[in-house]
N, C-alpha and C positions, 0 to 999 in steps of 0.2 A: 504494500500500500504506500507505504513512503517512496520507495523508487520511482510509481507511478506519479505521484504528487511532483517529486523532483522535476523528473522527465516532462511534466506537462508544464510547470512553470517555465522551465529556460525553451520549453517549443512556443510557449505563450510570447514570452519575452523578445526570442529571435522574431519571430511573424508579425507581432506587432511595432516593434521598431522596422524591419524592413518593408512591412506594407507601408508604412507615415512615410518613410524616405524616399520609396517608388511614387505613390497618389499624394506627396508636397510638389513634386518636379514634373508630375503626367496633366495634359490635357484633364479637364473636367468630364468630358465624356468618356473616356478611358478610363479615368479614375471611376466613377459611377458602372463601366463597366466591371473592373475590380472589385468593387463594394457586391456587386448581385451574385460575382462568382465566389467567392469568402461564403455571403448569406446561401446559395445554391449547396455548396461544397457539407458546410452544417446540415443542411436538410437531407440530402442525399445519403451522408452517413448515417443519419438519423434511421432511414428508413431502413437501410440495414441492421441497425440494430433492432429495430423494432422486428425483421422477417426474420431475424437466427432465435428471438426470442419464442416468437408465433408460431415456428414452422413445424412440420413436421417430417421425422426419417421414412415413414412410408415411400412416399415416393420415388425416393433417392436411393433405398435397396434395390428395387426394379429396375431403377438407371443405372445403379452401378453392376448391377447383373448382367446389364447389356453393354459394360464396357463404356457407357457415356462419359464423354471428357468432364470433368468437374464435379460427377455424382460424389465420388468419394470425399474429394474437399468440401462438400455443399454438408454432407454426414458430418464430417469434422465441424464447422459451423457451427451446426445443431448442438454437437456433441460438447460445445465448448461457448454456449449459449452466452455463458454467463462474462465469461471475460470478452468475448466479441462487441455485447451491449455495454462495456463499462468504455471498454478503447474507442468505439464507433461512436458512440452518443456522449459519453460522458469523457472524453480526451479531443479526441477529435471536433463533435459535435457541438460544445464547454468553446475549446477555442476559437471556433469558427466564429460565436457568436461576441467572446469580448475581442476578436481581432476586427469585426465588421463595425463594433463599434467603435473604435480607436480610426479605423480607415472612415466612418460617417466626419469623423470628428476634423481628422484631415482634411476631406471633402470641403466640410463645413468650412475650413481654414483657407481654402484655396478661394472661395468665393469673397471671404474678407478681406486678403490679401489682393484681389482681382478688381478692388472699386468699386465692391459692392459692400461698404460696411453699412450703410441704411437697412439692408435687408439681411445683415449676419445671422443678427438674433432671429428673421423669423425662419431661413434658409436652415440653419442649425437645430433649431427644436423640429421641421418639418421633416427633415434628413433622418433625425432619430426615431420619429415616430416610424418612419415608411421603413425604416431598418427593423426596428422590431416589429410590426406589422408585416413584414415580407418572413421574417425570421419565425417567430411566433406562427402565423397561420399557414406557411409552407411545412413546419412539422406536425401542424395540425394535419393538414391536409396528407403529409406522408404517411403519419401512422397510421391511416386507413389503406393507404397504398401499402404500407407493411403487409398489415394481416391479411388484406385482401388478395393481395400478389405476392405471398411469402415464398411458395415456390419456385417463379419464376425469379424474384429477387437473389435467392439462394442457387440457384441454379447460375444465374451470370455472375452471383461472388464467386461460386464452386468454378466455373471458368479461368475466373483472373487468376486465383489459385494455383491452377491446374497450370495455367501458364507461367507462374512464377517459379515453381516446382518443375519442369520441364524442361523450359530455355533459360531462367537462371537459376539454377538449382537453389530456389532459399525453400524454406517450408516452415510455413508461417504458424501451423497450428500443428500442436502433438495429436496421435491417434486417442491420447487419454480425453477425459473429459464427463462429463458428468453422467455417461451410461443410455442407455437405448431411451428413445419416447418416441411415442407414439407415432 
């Protein structure tokens, strides 16, 4: 638990000093583009966590009975439920969301800095709002895409897997894990 803590604060720390350094010196629409891929990146993981949590190994014995590329690492997933949703949502997920607001904040700054300080104050509360509202109701909206699409969600992590495992020999998950479900 503390390694994990460690580890997320100095990925916090790097990300959010280099997103401020890249969106101080980028275009405003570049930078805004930046800001949705940060808040997109958070939800996406999101939903992963939410489908290794939901899903189910049924499917995925059948697939890997048939040799499908990824079944097995989709099994591991499953199998490993619980550390997948703490890294995906709660590491990843966690960052995504104080680095978008440190890049709003940026945002915010480029437009003050740009001659526009009459409308700082309202550009900057209106930036954070649409930052947590995009943040907020996109994980709303994933964890219905979790449960709903767990399998296919599990099935294209079981992919990327399968391709890291492959062509760069890492292997991200042990075969242990918290035992068969359903």
């Amino acid at each position: 638990m503390v390694r994990i803590a460690v580890w997320t604060f100095l990925i916090a720390v790097v990300l959010t000093d280099l997103s401020g350094l890249i969106l101080q010196r980028a275009a405003i629409p570049f930078s805004l583009f930046i800001l949705l891929t940060i808040i997109m990146t958070g939800v996406f993981f999101d939903i992963i966590a939410v489908a290794a949590t939901a899903g189910s190994e049924k499917p995925f014995h059948a697939m890997a009975a048939k040799k499908q590329p990824g079944a097995k690492q989709a099994l591991r997933v499953i199998r490993n439920a619980d550390k997948v949703a703490n890294f995906t949502a709660d590491v990843v997920g966690d960052i995504a969301g104080i680095v978008s607001g440190a890049a709003g904040a940026a945002i915010a700054l480029q437009f003050a800095t740009g001659g526009l300080e009459s409308r700082e104050s309202f550009l900057g509360v209106f930036l954070a709002g649409l930052t947590a509202a995009l943040t907020i109701g996109g994980k709303a909206v994933g964890k219905g895409i979790g449960i709903s699409r767990s399998t296919e969600i599990l099935l294209l992590v079981g992919r990327f897997l399968y391709f890291m495992e492959r062509r760069l020999g890492l292997k991200l998950l042990d075969e242990r894990g918290r035992g068969p479900r359903r």
